[in-house]
C-alpha positions, 0 to 999 in steps of 0.5 A: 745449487742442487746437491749434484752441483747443478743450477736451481733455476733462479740461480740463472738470473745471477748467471745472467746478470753477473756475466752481463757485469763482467763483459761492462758495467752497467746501470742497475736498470740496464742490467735488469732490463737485459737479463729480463730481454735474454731470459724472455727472448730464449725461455720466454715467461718462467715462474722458474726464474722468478727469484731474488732480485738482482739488488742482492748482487750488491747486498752479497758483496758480489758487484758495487756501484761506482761513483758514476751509478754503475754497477761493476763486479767484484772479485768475489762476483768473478768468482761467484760466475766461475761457480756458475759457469762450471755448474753441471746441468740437471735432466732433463734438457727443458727451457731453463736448461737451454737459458743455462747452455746458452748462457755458459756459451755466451760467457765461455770467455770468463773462464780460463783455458782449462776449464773452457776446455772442460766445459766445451767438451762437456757441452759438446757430448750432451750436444751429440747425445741429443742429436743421435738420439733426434736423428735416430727417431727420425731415421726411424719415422717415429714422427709421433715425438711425444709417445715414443719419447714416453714410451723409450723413457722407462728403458732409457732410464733404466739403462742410465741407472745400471750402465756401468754395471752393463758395460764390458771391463774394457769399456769400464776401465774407459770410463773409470779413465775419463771419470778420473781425469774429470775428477782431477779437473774439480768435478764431483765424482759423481758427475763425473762418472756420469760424463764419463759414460755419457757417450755409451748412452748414444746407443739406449734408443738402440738398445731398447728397440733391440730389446722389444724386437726380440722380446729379451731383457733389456739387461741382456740385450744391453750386455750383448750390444755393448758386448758386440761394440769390445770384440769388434771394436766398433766403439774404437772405430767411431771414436776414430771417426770423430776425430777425422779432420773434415775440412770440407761438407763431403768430408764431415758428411762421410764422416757422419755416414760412417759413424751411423753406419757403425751404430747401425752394425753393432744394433745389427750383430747384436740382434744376431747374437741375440737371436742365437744359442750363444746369447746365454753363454758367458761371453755370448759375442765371443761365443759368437765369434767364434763360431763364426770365425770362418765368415770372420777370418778376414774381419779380425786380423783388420780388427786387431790392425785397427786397434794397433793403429795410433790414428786410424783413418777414413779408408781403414774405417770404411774397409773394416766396416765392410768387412764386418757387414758382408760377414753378416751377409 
């Protein structure tokens, strides 16, 4: 295992072999031929996964073989796959990372309730990640994946590395909160910081094109963006919106429309400070507020309504959003 507790690749073979014992046991041969079947079927060919053979299971105490020839695991197997199970994944999401996400959902069930919890949830962000960051490309016809994901790469990357430093103080108290109640579930502190903030790197497409389309530092246009979503609320707002029940595909649909219709607003009020006198000041989006508050005197006393809301809903949403919109107009 690597030093930030995620899986070498080789390690996805015991993964796979030591989740396979513990649904059956199994002849060594069985064994071998259905790890090499899962790994072949999702990866396909990998020197990655080329490491110590299955037979080791038995030299390190972690299954024994019956009187009958198969292969059973042991306590310490068991405990050997919760290991492997709560490891973290190592960027960025190649094949043998989709063999390990496949394989954590494929032996959830070993797991107790807690900890399938946490790794649900933790999946679960890595999974919105990825398809914000998909639909944003697409959206934006850069059909070209391969250069605009290397050109996006260096600015991405540098907002991973400083995010914290570039998040408003509300938005650091949400992260040191989540990061804390990672930690206290067994995540090393650094992984769990990482998770913690994993949601505010949804907007590192839009903040890198906020910065080239108006030719500022990417510190400061990622300051102003994050900046923009604190004073009004809107990562509230989306937070909300993925917690709506939606019994129905309209219901998920509009749901899924309002929360990009949020990002697209923040990118959009963040462009306008921005391009204003006030992006230099010390708070430019209060700055900006409030030398807008006229266009914004309606806006803010539903903002403050929102943010005193315990669960707000789809209407409170729409109308808010609305409002900040034609506040732009």
């Amino acid at each position: 295992m690597y030093r930030d507790n995620s899986l070498i690749p080789s390690e996805t073979v015991r993964l796979a072999a030591l989740g396979l014992l513990i649904e059956a046991r199994r002849s060594y041969a069985d064994l071998a031929s259905e790890v090499r079947h899962l790994s072949a079927r999702l990866v396909g060919p990998s020197l990655d996964l080329l490491g110590p053979s299955i037979e080791l299971l038995k030299v390190e105490e972690l299954a024994r073989v019956g009187a009958d020839g198969l292969l059973t695991i042991t306590d310490k197997g068991r405990a050997e796959l919760q290991r492997l199970l709560k490891a973290a994944l190592r960027g960025p999401i190649g094949e043998v990372n989709k063999l390990i996400i496949a394989l954590k959902l494929m032996f959830l069930d070993a797991l107790d309730r807690d900890d399938r919890i946490m790794q649900i949830e933790m999946l679960a962000e890595i999974a919105d990640l990825i398809e914000r960051s998909a639909a944003w490309l697409l959206y934006r016809k850069r059909v070209q994946l391969g250069p605009d994901i290397a050109g996006f790469k260096p600015n991405v990357g540098s907002l991973a590395a400083s995010l914290l430093t570039l998040l408003s103080a509300r938005d650091r108290g949400i992260v040191a909160a989540r990061s804390l109640r990672l930690t206290e579930a067994g995540l090393p502190e650094t992984l769990a910081t990482r998770l913690a903030a994993t949601p505010y790197l949804a907007a590192a497409l839009d903040i890198a094109d906020l910065a080239e389309r108006s030719r500022q530092p990417l510190e400061r246009a990622a300051r102003i963006y994050y900046g923009v979503g604190s004073q009004f609320s809107l990562d509230d707002m989306r937070t909300a919106a993925h917690r709506l029940p939606a019994e129905t595909q309209w219901q998920k649909q509009a749901i899924e429309a309002i929360i990009d219709d949020l990002f697209g607003l923040q990118a959009d009020l963040a462009a306008r400070v921005l391009e204003s006198e006030y992006a230099v000041k010390a708070d430019p989006p209060a700055a900006w507020s409030a030398a807008h508050a006229a266009a914004l005197g309606t806006t803010e006393p539903l903002v403050r309504e929102l943010r005193a809301a315990a669960t707000p809903d789809l209407a409170m949403l729409v109308v808010v959003g609305r409002q900040l919109r034609q506040a732009l107009a």
